[in-house]
C-alpha positions as a printed NumPy array, in Angstrom:
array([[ 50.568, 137.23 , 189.042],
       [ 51.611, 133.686, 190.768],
       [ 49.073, 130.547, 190.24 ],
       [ 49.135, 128.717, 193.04 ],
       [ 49.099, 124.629, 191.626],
       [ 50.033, 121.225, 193.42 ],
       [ 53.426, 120.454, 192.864],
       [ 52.635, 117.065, 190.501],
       [ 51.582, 120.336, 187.722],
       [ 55.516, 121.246, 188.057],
       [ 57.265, 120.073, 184.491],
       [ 60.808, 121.332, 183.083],
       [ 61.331, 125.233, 182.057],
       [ 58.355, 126.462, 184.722],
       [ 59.476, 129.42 , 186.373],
       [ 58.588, 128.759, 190.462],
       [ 58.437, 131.491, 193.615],
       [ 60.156, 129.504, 196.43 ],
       [ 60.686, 131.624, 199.613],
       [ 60.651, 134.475, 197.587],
       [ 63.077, 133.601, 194.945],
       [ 62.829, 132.439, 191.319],
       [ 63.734, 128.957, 190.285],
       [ 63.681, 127.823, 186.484],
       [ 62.636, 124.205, 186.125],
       [ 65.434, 121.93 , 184.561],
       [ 64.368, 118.45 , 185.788],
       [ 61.599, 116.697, 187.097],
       [ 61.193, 112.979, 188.406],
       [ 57.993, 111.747, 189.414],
       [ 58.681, 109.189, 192.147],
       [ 55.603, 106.738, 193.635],
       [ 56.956, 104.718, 196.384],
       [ 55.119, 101.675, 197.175],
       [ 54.126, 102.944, 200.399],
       [ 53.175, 106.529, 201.292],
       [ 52.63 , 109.612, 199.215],
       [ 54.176, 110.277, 196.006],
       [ 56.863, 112.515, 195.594],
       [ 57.939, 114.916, 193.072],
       [ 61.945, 115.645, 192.904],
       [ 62.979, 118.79 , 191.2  ],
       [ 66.389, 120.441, 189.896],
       [ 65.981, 123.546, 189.185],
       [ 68.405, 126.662, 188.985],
       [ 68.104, 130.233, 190.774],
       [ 67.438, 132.864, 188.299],
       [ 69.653, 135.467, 189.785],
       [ 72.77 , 133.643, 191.101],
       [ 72.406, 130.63 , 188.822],
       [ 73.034, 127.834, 191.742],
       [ 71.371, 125.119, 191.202],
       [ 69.391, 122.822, 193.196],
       [ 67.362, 120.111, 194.291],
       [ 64.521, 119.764, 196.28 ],
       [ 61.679, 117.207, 197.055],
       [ 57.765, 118.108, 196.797],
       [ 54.864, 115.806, 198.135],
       [ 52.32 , 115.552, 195.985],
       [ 49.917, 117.226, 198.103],
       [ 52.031, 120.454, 198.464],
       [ 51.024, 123.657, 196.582],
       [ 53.576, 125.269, 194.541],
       [ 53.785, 129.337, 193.151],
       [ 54.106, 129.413, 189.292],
       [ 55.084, 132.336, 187.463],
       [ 53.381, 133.408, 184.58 ],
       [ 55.976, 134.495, 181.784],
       [ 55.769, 136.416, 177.994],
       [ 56.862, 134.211, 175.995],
       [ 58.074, 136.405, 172.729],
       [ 58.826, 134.283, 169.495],
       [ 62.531, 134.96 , 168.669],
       [ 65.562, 133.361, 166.566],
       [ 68.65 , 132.107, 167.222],
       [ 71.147, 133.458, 165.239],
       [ 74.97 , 132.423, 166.401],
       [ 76.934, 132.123, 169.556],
       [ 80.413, 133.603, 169.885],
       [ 82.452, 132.952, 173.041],
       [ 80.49 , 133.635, 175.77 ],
       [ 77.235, 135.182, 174.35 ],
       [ 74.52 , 133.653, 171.916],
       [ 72.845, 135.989, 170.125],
       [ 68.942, 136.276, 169.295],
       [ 66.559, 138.369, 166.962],
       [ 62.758, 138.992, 167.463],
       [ 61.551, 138.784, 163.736],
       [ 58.65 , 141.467, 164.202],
       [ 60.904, 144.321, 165.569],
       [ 64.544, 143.104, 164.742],
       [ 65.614, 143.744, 167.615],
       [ 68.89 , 141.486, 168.627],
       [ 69.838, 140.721, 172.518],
       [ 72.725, 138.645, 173.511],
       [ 72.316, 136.049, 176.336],
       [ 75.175, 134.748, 178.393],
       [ 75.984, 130.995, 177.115],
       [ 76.223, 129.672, 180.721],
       [ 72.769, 130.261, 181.453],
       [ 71.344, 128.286, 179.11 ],
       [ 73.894, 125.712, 177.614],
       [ 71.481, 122.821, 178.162],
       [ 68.794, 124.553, 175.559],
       [ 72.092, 125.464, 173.408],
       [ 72.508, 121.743, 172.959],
       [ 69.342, 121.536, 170.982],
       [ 69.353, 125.079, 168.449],
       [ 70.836, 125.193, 165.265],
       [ 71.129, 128.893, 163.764],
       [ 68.091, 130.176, 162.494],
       [ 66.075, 127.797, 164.542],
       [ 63.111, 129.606, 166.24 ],
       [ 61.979, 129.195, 170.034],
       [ 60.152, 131.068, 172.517],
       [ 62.373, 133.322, 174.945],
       [ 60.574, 133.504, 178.087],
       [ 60.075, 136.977, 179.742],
       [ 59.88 , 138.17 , 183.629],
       [ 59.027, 141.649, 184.271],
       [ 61.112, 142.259, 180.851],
       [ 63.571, 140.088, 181.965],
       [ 64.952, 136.74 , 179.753],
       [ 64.469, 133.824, 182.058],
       [ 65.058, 131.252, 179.872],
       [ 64.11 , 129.307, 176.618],
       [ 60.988, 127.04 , 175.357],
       [ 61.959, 124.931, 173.409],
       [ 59.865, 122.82 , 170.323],
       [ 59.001, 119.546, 172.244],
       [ 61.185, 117.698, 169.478],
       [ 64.292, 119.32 , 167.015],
       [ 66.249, 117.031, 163.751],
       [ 69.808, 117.004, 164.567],
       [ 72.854, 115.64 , 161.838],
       [ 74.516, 112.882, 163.768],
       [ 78.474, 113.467, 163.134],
       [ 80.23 , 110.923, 164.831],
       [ 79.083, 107.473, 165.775],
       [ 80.314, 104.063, 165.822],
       [ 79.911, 101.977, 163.128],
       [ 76.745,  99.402, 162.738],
       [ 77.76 ,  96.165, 163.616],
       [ 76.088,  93.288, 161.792],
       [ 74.777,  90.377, 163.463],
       [ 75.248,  91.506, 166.858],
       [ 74.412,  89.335, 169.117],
       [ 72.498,  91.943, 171.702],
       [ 68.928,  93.257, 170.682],
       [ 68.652,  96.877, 170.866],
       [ 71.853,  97.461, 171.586],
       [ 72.552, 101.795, 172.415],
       [ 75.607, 103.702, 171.374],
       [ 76.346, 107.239, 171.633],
       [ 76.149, 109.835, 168.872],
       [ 77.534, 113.128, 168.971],
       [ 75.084, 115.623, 166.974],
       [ 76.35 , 118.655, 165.08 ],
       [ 75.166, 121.052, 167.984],
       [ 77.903, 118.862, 170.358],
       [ 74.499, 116.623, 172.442],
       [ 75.324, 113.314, 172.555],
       [ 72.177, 110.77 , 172.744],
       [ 72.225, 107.165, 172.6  ],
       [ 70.951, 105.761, 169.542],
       [ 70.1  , 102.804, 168.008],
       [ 72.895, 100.404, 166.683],
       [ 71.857, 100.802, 163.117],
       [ 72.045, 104.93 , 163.319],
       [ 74.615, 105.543, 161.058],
       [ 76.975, 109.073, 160.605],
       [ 75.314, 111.563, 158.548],
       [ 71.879, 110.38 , 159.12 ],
       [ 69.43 , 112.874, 160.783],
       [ 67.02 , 112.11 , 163.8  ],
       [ 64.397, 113.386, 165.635],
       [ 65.369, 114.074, 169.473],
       [ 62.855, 114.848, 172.562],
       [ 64.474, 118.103, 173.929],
       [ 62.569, 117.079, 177.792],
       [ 64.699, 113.773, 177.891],
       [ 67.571, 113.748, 175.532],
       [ 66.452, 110.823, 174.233],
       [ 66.065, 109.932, 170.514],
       [ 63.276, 109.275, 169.26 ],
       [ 63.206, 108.441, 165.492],
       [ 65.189, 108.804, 162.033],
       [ 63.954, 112.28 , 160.34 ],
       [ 61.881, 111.443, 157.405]])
């Protein structure tokens, strides 16, 4: 059953009913102009012919969400165009096309466990943890005594996401990343 909520509730991997389609959340940018009502600007992608999208809600506007079953599961491997999935209390394996969801594929390593998100027994997407440890592989060397503060440099992680680090991220170390932004967040203790 849809729960009708104000479009400033909308935040990355909802499921919305817009003009009787589905759209899964990938993006959302709260924007408050100086003057005049505050805006929320959404990407999001159609669940049945994966195009994706962008479209502008005032704040005011109310919004259908979709309530989904969210069934604990883990991700096992991917191989060419499938990654494959187990739920841990039946064993029961499905395979989900890569192209749907190669932005949450940045962020699994085998074995890691999410939450697949059901429709009317239909996958819909992934939830992911809120933050995952990646192995950075490749990244510039520190510099010493550079002469910019908080300088950023990319890092490729062993999953193949690249986030901008910290200068003094070295290869090999592991770090924490926020799976909403891409953005690191701090060495893995």
């Amino acid at each position: 059953m849809p729960v009708i909520q104000t479009a400033t509730n909308i935040r990355a991997s909802d499921l919305l009913e817009i003009d009787g389609d589905l759209f899964k959340v990938l993006k959302t940018t709260h924007i408050t102009p100086g003057k005049g009502n505050a805006v929320v600007q959404v990407k999001m992608r159609n669940i049945k012919t994966g195009i994706q999208r962008e479209q502008r809600f005032r704040s005011v506007e109310t919004v259908k969400f979709i309530e989904l079953d969210l069934i604990k599961m883990e991700y096992l491997y991917e191989d060419g165009e499938m990654a494959h999935f187990m739920n841990n209390e039946t064993y029961e394996q499905i395979a989900l096309a890569k192209d749907r969801i190669e932005n949450e594929l940045q962020y699994l390593l085998p074995n890691s466990i999410v939450l697949m998100q059901f429709y009317e027994g239909e996958i819909v997407g992934i939830d992911l943890p809120k933050v995952v440890e990646l192995k950075v592989t490749d990244t510039a060397p520190y510099m010493k005594g550079a002469s910019v503060q908080n300088q950023l440099k990319p890092a490729a992680m062993e999953t193949g996401l690249v986030v901008q680090v910290p200068g003094f991220i070295e290869t090999g170390e592991t770090i924490r990343v926020d799976t909403a932004s891409g953005e690191y967040i701090e060495r893995a203790k």
